[in-house]
N, C-alpha and C positions, 0 to 999 in steps of 0.2 A: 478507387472503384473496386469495387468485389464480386464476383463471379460463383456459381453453382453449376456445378456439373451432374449432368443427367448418363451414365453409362447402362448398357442393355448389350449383354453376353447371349447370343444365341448361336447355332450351331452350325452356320455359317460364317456369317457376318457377326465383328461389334462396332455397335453407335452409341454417337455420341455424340451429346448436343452439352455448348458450353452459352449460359443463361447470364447476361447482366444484371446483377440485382437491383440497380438503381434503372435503367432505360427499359429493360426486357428483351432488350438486342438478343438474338441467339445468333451461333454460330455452331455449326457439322461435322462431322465428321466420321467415317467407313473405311474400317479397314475387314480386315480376314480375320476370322477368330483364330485360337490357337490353344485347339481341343490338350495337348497336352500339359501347359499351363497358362491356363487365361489371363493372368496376369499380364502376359506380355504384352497380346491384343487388348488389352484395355490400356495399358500405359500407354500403346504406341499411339490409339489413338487419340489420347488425352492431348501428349504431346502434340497431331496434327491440329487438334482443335484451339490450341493457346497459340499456334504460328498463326492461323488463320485470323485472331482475334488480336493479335500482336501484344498478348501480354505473357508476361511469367508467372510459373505455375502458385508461385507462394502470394498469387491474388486470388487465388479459387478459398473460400470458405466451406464450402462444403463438396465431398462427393457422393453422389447418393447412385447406388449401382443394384440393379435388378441381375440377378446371378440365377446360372443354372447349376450349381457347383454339388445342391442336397440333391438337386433333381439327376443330375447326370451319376451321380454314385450309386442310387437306386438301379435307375435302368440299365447301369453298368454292371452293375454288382461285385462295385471296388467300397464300399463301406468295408468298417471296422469289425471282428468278429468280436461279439459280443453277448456279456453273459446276461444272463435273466435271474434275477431273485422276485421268486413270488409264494403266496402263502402255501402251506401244507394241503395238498390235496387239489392242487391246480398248476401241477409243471406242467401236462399236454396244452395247457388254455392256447396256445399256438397251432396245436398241431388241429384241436378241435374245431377251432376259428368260429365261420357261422355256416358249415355244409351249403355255401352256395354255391353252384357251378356256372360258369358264363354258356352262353349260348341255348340251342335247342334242349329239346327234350332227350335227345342222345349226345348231349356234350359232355356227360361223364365218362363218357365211354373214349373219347378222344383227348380230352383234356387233361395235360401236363399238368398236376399241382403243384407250385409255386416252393420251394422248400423255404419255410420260417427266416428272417431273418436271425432269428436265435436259434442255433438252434437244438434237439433234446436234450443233447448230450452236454450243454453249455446252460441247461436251467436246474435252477435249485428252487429244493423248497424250506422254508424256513415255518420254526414253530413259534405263532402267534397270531391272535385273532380279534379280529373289530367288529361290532354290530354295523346295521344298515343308518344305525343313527350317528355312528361314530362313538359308540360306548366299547369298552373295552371286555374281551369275553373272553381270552385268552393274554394274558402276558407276555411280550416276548421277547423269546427264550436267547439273549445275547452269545450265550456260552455256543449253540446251535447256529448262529449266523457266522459266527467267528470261522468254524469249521467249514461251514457251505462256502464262504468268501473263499478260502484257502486252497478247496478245494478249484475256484475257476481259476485263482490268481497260478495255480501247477499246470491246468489245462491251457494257457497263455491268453485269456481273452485281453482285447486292448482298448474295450468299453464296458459300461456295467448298467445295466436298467433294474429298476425295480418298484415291481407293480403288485401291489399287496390288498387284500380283498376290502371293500371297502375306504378305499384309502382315499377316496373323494371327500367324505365326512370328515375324517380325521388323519393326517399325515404324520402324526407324531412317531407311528411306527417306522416308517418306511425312514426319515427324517435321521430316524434312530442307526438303521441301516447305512444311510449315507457317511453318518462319523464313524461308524465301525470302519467300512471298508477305505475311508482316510486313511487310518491308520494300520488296515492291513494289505490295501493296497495302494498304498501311496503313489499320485500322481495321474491316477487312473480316471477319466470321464464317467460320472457320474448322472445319471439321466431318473429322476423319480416320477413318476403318475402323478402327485398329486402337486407337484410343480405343473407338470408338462401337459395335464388333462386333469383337473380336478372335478370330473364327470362322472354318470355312474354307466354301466357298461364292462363289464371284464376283461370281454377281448380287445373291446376299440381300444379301452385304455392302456392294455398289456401291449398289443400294435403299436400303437402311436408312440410310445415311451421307448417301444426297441428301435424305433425308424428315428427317434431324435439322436437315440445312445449310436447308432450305426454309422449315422452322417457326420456327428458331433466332431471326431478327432478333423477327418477331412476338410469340414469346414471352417471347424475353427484356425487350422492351418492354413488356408487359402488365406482367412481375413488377416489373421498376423502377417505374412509374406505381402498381404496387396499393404497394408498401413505403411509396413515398414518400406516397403518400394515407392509409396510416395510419399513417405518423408526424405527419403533419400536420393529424391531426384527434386526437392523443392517444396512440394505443396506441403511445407511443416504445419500452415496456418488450417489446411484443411482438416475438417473430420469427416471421417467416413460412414454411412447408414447406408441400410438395406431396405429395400423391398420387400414388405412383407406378402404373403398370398392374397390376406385378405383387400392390401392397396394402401396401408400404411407403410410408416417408414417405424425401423428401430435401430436402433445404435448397432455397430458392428460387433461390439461386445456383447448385445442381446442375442444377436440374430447367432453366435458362437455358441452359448449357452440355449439356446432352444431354437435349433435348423430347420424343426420340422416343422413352424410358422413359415419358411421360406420356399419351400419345395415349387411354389407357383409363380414364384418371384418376377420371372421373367414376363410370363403371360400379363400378370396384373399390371404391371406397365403400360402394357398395350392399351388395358380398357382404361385406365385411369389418364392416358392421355389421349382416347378417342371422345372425351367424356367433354375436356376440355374444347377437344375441336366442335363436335356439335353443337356443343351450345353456344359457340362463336355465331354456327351457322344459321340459328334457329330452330334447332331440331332437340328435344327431349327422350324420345321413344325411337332405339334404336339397334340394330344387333350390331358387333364387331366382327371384322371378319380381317386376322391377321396373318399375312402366309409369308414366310421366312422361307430359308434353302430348305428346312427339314423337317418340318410341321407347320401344321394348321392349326389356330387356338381360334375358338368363336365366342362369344358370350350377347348374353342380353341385358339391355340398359332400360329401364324404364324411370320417367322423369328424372332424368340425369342421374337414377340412384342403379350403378352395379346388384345385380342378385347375390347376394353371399349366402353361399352353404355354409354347411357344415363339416362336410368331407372333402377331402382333395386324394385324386386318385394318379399316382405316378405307372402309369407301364400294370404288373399286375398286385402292386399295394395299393392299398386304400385305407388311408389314417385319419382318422377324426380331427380335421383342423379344420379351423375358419380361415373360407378363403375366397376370392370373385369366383363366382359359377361356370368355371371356364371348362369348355368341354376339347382335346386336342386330337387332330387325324391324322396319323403319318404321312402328308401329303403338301409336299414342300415344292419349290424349285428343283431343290437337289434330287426328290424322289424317284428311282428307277424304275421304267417301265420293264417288262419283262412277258414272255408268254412260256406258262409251265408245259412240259411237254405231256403231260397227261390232259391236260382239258383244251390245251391251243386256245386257248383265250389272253388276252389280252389284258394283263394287271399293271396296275403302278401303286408304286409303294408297296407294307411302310419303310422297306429299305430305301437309305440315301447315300447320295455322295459325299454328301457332305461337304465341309470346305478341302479337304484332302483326300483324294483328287480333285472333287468337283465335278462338276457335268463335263461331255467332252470336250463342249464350245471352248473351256477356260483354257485348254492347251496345256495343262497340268498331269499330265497323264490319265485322264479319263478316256473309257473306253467305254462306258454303258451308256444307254439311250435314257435320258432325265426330261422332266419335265420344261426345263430351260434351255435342253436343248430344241424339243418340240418346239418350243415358242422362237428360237431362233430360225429355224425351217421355215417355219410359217411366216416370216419378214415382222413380228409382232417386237422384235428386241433389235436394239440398235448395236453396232460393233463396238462400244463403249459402254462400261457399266463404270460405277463410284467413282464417278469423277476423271476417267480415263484410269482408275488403279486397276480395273479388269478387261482385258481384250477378248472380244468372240471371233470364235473359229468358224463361220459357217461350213464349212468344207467339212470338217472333225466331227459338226454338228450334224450334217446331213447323212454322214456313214454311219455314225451311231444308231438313227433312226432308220436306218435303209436296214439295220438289222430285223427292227419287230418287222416291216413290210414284209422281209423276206419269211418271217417265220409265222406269218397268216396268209387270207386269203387277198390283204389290200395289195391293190394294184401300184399305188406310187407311195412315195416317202412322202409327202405331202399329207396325202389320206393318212400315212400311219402316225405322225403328228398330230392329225386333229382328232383321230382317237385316243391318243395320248391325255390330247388336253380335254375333250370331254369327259374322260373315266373321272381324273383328277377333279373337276367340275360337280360332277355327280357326289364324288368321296367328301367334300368340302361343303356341299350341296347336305349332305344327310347330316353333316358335324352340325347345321343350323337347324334342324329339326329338331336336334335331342335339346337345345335350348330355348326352342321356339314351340312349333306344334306337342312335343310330345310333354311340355309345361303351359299347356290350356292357352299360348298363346296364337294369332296369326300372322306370321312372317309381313300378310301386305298392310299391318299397321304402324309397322317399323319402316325407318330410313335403314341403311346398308354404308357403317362406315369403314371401309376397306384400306391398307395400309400394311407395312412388312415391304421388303423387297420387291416380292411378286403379287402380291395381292392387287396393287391397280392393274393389272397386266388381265384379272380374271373377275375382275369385283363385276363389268359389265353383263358378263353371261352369269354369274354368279346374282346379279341382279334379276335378270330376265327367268331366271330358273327359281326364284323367291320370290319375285313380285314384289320385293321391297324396292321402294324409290322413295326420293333419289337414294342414287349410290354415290357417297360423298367420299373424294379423294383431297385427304386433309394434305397442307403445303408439308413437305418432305415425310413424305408416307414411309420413307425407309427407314428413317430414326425417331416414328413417333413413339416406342417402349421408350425410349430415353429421355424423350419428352413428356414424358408420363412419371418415369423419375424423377427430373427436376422439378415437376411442378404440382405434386401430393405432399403432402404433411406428415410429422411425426404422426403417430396413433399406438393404446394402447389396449387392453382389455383384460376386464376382470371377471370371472366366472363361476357360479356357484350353483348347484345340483341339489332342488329341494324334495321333489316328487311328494306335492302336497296337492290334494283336491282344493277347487275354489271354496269348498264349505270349512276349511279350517284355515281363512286365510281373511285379512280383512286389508283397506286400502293402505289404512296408517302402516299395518305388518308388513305389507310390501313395499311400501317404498320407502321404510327404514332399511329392508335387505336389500333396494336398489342405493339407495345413497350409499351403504355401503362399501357396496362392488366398483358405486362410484370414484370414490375415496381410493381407493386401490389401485384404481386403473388411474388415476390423474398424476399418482405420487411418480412414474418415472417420466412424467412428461415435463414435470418441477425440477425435476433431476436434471434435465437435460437442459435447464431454461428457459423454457416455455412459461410466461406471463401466465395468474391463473384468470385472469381477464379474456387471454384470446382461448382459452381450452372451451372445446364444444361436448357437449355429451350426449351421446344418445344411448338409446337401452331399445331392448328385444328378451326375448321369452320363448322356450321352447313348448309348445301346448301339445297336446290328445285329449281323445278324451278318454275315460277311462275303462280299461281293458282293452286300449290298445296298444300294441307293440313300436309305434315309432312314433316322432314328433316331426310338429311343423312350425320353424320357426317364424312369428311375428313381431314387428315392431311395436313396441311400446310406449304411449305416450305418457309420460313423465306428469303433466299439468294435468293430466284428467286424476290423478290422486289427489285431490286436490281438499281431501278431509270428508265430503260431500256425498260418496258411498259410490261414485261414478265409477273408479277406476278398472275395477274389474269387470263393469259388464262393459265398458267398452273394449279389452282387452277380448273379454268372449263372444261379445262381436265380428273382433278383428279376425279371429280365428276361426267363426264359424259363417265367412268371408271366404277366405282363404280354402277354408277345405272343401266346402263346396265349389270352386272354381277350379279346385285340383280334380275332387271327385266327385262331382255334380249330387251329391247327397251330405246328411245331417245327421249325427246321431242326438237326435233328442232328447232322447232319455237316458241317456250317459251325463254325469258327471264331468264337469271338467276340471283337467290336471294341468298344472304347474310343474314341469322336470324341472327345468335351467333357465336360469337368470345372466344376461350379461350386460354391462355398463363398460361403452366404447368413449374413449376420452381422445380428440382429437386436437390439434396444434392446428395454430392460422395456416393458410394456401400463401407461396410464397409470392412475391411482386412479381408478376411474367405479364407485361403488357400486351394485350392481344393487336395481332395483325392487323392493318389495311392497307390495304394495295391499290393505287393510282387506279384512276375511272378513266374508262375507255370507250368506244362504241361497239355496236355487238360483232363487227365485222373484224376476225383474229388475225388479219393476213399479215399483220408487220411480226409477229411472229411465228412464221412459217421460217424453215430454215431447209426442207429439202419436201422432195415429193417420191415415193416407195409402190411397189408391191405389196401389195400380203394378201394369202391363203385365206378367204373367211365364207363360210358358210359355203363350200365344198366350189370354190372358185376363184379365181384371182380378179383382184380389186385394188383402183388405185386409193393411195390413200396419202394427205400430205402429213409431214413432222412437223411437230411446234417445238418450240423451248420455253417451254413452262414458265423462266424467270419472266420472259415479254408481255405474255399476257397480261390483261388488265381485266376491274373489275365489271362485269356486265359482257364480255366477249364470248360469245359461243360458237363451239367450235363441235361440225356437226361429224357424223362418225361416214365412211371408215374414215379415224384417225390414230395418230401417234403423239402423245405430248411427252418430252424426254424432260426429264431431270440429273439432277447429281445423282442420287440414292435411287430412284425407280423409273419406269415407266407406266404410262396409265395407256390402256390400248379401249377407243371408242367403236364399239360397233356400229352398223351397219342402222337407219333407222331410230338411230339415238344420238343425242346431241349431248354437250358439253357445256353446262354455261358457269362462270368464275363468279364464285360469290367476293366481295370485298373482305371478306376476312382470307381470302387466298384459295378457299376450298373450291373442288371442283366438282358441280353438279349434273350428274347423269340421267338424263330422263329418256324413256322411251318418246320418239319426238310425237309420238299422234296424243300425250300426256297433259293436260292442263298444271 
């Protein structure tokens, strides 16, 4: 028998689900992350999950782990210092960027600009130059790059990027660069544009290329250290793959050589295994709503297909990767409430506790008022979290909280918990906006698949405040990211930047440059194994139309080229579909353009047999296991505990309640019921609901 392991590093907790390949059995496990090296928290609880399933570890074939490891460099800002080679007469391209500023109309006025992750004093420029078609207009100058190289290799950078104009059409320069500084700076991480973004763009390109070179050494470090720690506690049989952003997997030697595919790694877990659970349930059109100790990640699903951008924006970078449309809010378990003493109002977040200290409940030495602690006040948390590995303080919890009382106008620690939890509500509450309303979409044509630690604990009000129902709490909400690991595929992508009007293009031309790209993107999936029988492929297209400054990416169907003359106008269809529903208008009399072309090659969905759960009658009382208090809608109310494992399929269970698990709790309100679907999920409906 052979095993697949699903691991998900977040910034609290790691889980981890162990998957039988033949049966689909899964098996759990939660422990503590272990921000200084992750490693540890992933072995350990790799370890707990192979006791629990009573095998040893050199039965796992694969480990497949969604990492925070490029993400947490970034917003640490423990990456590599690292130098930049770019062409003669574009060393600022960093400093220039794109003069956006966030916020109001007076945000430049307040707003810290971010310093370069290169930065001036660490860029050179070299002499030589390429046309927009990839033609060659300058030569270049080796004797000149030799000296720029030497020059970073005295100033110590311990990475090297190099983003050369034009280098989307033709690499051969930059390529050139690469063996140079081999040889003058032997050993060093090497990061090119036209590997890491073969796009056209200047700054996205020169960004994204320094965000790969910056993360590069750190993570390629993490993956050697985790390989070699599980070959040497047993799993020799296993290989290890990553999470990519977009919700593929790539080898851990990929994901080494280009980290900034992986910045989202951890989020796209989430969706990729809420994805799975809906459709167990019946549901298609959906948003995700994932809430961990230290963030909030939201995204939107429509017929079972995640939205994938094109950007992924960590903390205040933003680099041109393909990745699930995840939007994240500082607003976790662990988030601290706080009241500033200039405005006396009452905030939470985006600081957190994190897993060390923790919230006060944890008895770890916490001292600030968290969001988990508020839910402990309010009777909403049981004194047991993962399995009995976490003990709550109410006592610890309720002083914490007695601080914001004290430092407003609320009269009890009660009241100051449930403003706690409202704010946090609200902040989680606008994260599904930016994916929902403010992309032409309405939140109430969406279900609401909630999931993370604390996420059942808030999906109800978090329901009632979106109008999306049900609010579907999938079976072990707490390690669904790792279950979203184990159970996605390799995937790869090939990319190419034509900027051609539809009038110089014809159907045969195009999907000879799609087969192409096709070809490209299939060749590391044959690498790794993969049957060219089970490879799926699909292709997209980035459109405008012409003279405008951005695109919008559309799928593209493949069979409409089909020699016939079809394929393009259904392509300008699609797009002119799409932007009207973005921007409720057409430009008619524009042109349409062709930037970017991409061909995604996909590997089969692994064997994970889906749930059912014993049929019951609707009355849940044989699992009931105690009867509580709790604080809800400005009042105390009884309300009974379930244990989640007893229930059966068809049992609803009407709110106020409590259903406890290993990994989470799901807290039902008041006026809304609970009924179990036979694939395990639990459905939340306001009860006056058909």
């Amino acid at each position: 028998m052979t095993y697949r392991l699903g691991v998900d590093v977040g910034g609290t907790f790691t889980d981890i689900l162990l998957v039988n390949e033949e049966s689909g059995e899964t098996f759990r496990a939660k422990t503590s992350s272990t921000p200084a090296d992750q490693s540890i928290g992933v072995l350990r609880g790799i370890d707990q999950a192979c006791k629990l399933a009573g095998i040893e570890l050199d039965q796992v074939t694969n480990v497949l782990h969604g990492t925070t490891v490029a993400t947490n460099a970034i917003l640490e800002g423990k990456g590599a210092r690292v130098g930049l080679v770019t062409t003669h007469g574009f060393r600022q391209v960093l400093q220039i960027a794109r003069s956006f500023v966030p916020g109001g109309l007076a945000g430049w006025i307040i707003w810290p600009k971010p310093e370069p992750l290169a930065a001036l004093e660490d860029t050179v420029e070299v002499h030589g130059r390429l046309g927009s078609k990839g033609e060659v207009v300058t030569e270049l100058d080796e004797d000149d790059v030799r000296q720029q190289l030497r020059k970073l290799k005295k100033q110590g950078v311990e990475a090297l990027s190099v983003s050369l104009i034009n280098s989307y059409a033709n690499g051969a320069h930059e390529q050139r660069v690469a063996e140079i500084a081999a040889e003058e700076m032997p050993g060093i991480a090497v990061s090119v544009s036209s590997s890491v973004l073969p796009e056209m763009r200047e700054y996205e390109r020169a960004i994204t290329t320094v965000a790969n070179a910056y993360v590069q050494p750190q993570v390629a470090s993490y993956m050697e250290k985790l390989e070699d720690q599980l070959m040497k506690s047993g799993a020799a049989n296993g290989r290890l793959f990553i999470l990519k952003s977009d919700g593929g997997l790539i080898s851990a030697r990929a994901a080494a050589d280009n980290p900034v595919s992986v910045m989202m790694s951890g989020p796209a877990g989430g969706v990729v295994g809420a994805v799975w659970v809906a459709e167990q349930a019946g549901f298609k059109d959906f948003l995700t709503f994932d809430m961990g100790g230290t963030s909030t990640d939201v995204a939107l699903v429509q017929d079972l297909q995640p939205r994938i951008g094109r950007e992924t924006t960590v903390g205040d970078l933003k680099v041109r990767a393909t990745s699930v449309d995840v939007r994240t809010v500082g607003a976790g378990g662990g988030s601290i409430a706080h009241v500033p003493p200039l405005t006396q109002a009452l905030r939470v977040g985006p600081q957190s506790a994190g897993a060390a200290p923790g919230p006060a409940a944890y008895g770890a030495g916490g001292t600030e008022p968290t969001v988990t602690d508020a839910n402990v006040v309010l009777g909403y948390l049981p004194t047991d979290l993962a399995g009995g590995e976490i003990k709550l303080d109410r006592e610890a919890a309720r002083t914490a909280v007695q601080s914001i009382a004290d430092a407003t106008s609320l009269t009890s620690v009660e009241e100051a918990a449930s403003g706690i939890i409202d704010i946090v509500n609200e902040n989680m509450f606008g994260a599904l906006r930016l994916v929902s309303v403010q992309q032409g979409f309405d939140p109430r044509d969406f279900a609401l698949v909630a999931f993370g630690g604390a996420g059942p604990l808030h999906a109800n009000a978090i329901g009632r405040l979106t109008g999306a129902w049900p609010v579907i709490i999938p079976p072990s909400p707490g390690v669904l990211c790792a279950y979203g690991d184990a159970t996605t595929s390799l995937r790869d992508e090939s990319v190419r930047t034509l900027v051609r009007g539809f009038n110089e293009l014809t159907d045969d031309s195009l999907r000879e440059i799609l087969e192409e790209r096709a070809n490209n993107a299939r060749s590391s999936l044959l690498a790794e194994g993969v049957p060219e029988s089970d490879l799926k492929l699909t292709y997209s297209a980035d459109l405008r139309y012409h003279g405008q400054g951005f695109e919008i990416p559309v799928v593209v169907d493949i069979d409409a080229f089909d020699g016939k003359g079809g394929g393009l106008d259904a392509l300008r269809h699609a797009f002119d579909a799409e932007h009207q529903r973005l921007f409720s208008f057409l430009l008619e009399k524009n042109e349409h353009e062709l930037v970017t072309v991409r061909a995604t090659a996909s590997g089969p969905r692994p064997n994970v047999s889906s749930t059912t759960i014993e049929e019951g009658g609707v009355d849940p009382k044989d699992a009931i296991t105690s009867a509580t208090e709790i604080f809800v809608d400005g009042a105390w109310a009884n309300a009974n505990v379930y244990d989640r494992v007893k229930l059966k399929a068809g049992n609803v269970i009407p709110g106020p309640a409590i259903i406890t698990e290993m990994d989470s709790t799901t807290l039902v309100l008041p006026d809304h019921a609970a009924t179990v679907h036979n694939s395990g999920s639990l459905l939340i409906r306001p009860t006056n609901s058909n």
